[in-house]
C-alpha positions in Angstrom: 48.9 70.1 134.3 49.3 67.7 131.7 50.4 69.2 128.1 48.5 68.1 124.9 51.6 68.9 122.9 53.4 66.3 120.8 50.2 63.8 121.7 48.4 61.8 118.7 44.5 62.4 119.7 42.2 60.0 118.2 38.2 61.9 117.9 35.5 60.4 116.7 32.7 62.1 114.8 35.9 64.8 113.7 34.0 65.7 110.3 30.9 67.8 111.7 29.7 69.8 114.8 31.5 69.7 117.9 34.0 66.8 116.9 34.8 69.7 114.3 35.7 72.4 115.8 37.2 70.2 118.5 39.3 69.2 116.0 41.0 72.7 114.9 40.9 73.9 118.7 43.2 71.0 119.4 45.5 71.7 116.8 46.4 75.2 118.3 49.1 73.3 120.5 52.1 72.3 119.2 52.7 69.5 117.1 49.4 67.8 117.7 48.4 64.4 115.5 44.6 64.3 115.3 43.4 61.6 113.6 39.6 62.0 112.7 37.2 59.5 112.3 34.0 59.7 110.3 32.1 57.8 107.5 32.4 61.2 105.2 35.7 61.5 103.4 34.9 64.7 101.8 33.6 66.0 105.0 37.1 65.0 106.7 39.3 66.2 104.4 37.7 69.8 105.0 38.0 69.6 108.2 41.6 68.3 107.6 42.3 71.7 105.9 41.4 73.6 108.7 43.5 71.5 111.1 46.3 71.8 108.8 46.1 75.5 108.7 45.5 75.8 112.7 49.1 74.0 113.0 48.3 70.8 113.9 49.1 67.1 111.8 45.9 65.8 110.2 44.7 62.0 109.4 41.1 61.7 108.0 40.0 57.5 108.1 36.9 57.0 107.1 35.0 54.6 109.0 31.6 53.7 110.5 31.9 52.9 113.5 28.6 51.2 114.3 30.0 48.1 112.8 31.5 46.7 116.1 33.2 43.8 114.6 35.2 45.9 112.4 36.9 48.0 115.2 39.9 45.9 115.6 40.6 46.7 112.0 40.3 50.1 112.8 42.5 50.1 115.2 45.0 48.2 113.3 44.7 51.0 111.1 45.5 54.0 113.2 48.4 52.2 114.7 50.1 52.0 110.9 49.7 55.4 110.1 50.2 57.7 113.3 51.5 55.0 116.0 50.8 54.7 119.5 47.5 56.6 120.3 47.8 58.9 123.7 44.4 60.5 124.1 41.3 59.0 122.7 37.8 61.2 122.5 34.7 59.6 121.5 32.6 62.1 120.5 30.1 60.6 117.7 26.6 59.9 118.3 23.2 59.3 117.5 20.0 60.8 118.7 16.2 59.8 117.7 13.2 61.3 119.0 10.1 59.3 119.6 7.8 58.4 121.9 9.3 54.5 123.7 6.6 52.7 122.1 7.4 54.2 118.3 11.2 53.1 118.7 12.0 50.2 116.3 14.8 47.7 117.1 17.1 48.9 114.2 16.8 52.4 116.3 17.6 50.9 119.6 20.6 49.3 118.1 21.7 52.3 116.0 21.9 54.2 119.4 22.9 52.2 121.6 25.6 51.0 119.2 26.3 54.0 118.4 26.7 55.9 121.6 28.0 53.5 123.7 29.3 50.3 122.6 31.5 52.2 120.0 33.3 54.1 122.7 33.3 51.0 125.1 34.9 48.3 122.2 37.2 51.3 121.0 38.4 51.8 124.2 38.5 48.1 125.1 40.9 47.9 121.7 43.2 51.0 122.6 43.2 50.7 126.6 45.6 47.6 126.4 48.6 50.0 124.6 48.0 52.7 127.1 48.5 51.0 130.1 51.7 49.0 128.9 52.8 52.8 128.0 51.8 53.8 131.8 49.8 57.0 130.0 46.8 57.8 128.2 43.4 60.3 128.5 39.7 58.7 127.4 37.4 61.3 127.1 34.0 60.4 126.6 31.0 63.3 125.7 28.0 62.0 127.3 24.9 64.6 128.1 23.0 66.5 130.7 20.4 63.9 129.4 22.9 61.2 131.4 22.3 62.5 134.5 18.1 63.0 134.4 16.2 61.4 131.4 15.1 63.6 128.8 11.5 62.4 127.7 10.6 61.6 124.3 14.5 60.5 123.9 15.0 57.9 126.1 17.2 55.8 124.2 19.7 58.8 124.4 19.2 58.9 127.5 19.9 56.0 128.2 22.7 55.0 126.0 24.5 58.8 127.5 23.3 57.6 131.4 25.4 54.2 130.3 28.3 56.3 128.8 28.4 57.9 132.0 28.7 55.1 134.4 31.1 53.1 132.2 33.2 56.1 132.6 32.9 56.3 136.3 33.5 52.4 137.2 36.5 52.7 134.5 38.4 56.0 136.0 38.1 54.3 139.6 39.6 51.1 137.7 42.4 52.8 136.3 44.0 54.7 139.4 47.3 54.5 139.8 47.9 53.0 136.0 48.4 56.4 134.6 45.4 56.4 132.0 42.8 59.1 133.2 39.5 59.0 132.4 36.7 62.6 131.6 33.4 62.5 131.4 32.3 65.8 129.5 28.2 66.8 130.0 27.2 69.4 127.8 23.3 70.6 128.0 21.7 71.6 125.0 24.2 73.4 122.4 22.8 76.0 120.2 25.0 76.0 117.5 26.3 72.9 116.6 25.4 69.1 116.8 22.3 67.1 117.3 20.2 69.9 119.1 21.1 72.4 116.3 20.5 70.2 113.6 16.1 70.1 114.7 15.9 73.2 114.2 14.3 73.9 117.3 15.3 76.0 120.1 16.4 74.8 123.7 13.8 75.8 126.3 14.1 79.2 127.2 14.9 78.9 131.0 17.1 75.7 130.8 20.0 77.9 129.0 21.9 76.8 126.2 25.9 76.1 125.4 28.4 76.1 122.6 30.0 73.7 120.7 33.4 76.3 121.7 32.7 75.7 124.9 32.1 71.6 125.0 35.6 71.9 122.7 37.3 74.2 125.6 35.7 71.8 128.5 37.1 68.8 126.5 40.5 70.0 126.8 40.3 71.6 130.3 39.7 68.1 131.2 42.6 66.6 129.7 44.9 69.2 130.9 43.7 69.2 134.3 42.5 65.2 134.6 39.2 66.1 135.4 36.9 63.3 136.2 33.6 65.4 135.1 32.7 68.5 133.6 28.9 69.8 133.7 28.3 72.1 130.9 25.6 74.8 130.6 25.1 78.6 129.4 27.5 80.0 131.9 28.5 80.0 136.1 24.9 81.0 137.2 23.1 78.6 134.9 25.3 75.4 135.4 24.9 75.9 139.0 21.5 76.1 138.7 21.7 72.9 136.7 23.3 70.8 139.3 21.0 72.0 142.1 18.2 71.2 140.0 19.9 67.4 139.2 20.6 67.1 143.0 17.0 68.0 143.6 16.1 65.6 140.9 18.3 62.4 142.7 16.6 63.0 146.0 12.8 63.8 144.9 12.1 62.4 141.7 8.6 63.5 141.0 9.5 67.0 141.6 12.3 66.6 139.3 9.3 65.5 136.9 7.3 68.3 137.4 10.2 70.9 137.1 11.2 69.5 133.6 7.9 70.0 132.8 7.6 73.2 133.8 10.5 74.2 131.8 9.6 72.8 128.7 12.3 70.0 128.5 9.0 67.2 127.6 7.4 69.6 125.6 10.6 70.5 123.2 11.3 67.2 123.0 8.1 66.0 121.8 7.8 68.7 119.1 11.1 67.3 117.8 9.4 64.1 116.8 8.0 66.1 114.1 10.8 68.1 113.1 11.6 67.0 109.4 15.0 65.6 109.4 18.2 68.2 108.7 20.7 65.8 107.6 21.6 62.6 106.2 22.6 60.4 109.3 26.5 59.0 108.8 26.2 56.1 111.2 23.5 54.7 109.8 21.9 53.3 106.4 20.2 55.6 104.6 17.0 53.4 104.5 16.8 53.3 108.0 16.4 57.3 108.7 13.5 58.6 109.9 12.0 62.0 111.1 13.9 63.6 113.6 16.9 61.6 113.3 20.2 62.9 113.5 23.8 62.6 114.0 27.1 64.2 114.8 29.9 62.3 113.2 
């Protein structure tokens, strides 16, 4: 089992949500360096309170991290102030609803940019360090919505489906090197994050999880090296989950028609209406739109 103690942890979208309370779970062990990374200083230094007060060593940077060519800077930055980086979690995001055809560019980009190029140019920056060291842990939190395509969000979809891979091709590159690689899945989570911030309930029989458990999943994978981690209400629903995705990789349609039947199109389109519940961190204000949100 590999201990998180004494590790400096670098988390993205560490001033709201899951990224959090992530945040304060891992600094219950021992001597922990988080540094959190966010465009809200305000928002970080709270959160820094709370890791402060949970035990663990708090840096707050803030940074948007949708402008690409300004990650090496980043990086640089990080390096100064807390050294060599052991663990990295990238755990900000973006998520629009619309129908395709309603999607501007500027959303495809913020996204996609957002979701996955981020975490890939991050971890193209910080990989390098790791492997000279012979250690490190990526952990990437991707979606149920990787694995089947939600409707009426397919540019989440798509950009978590991409998160996904990437991770897979990268953990098979790395064997051997001592840098693992997690892929964390959570469904929908009730209380905190993107889902949470519509306003609009999951689905009734799709079940629902908690940003605790996402937090606790994140670090069960670290600890134990786990390649991926499905995340739903409890045992009896995530299995049901997986059947359902297995079902859904060998018959398509009649994965169609059971995501229909439980309401996953129909929530999803109601969100495109939802009025917005924040002001998005990754992306101009002038560009957000109904049903836009974020967890950074």
């Amino acid at each position: 089992m590999t201990s998180i103690a004494g590790k400096t942890i670098v988390l993205t979208g560490a001033s709201r949500g899951i990224g959090a309370l992530l945040a304060t779970t891992l600094a219950q062990d021992k001597m922990v360096t988080i540094v959190g990374i966010s465009r809200s200083a305000q928002a970080l230094a709270d959160v820094g309170v709370e890791v402060t007060a949970a035990g663990g060593r708090w840096i707050g940077i803030p940074f948007d991290i949708s402008q690409l060519d300004q990650l090496p800077r980043l990086v640089e930055k990080i390096r100064s102030v807390a050294g060599s980086i052991d663990i990295l979690i990238n755990n900000a995001g973006i998520e629009i609803y619309r129908a395709f055809q309603d999607y501007s560019v500027a959303d495809l980009q913020a996204v996609i940019g957002t979701n996955l190029l981020a975490a890939m140019e991050l971890s193209r920056l910080i990989l390098p360090k790791m492997l000279q060291q012979e250690r490190g842990h990526i952990v990437n939190i991707a979606s149920l919505a990787a694995k089947k395509g939600h409707p009426y969000d397919s540019i989440y979809s798509a950009s978590k489906a991409g998160l996904f891979m990437w991770s897979d091709a990268l953990r098979q590159e790395l064997i051997g090197t001592g840098v693992e690689v997690s892929i964390v899945c959570p469904g929908y989570v009730c209380d905190q994050g993107l889902m949470a911030d519509t306003g609009i309930l999951a689905p009734k029989l799709v079940g629902t999880s908690t940003a605790d458990q996402v937090a606790q999943s994140v670090i069960c994978s670290i600890r134990h090296n786990r390649a991926e981690v499905l995340i739903n209400q409890d045992w009896a629903t995530t299995l049901s989950t997986q059947i359902l995705l297995l079902v859904s990789q060998i018959f398509p349609r009649m994965g169609d028609r059971l995501y229909r039947a439980l309401g996953i199109s129909r929530t999803n389109q109601t969100r495109i209406a939802a009025p917005p519940q924040l002001i998005s961190e990754s992306v101009p204000y002038t560009t957000i739109k109904t049903a836009e949100v974020l967890s950074l």
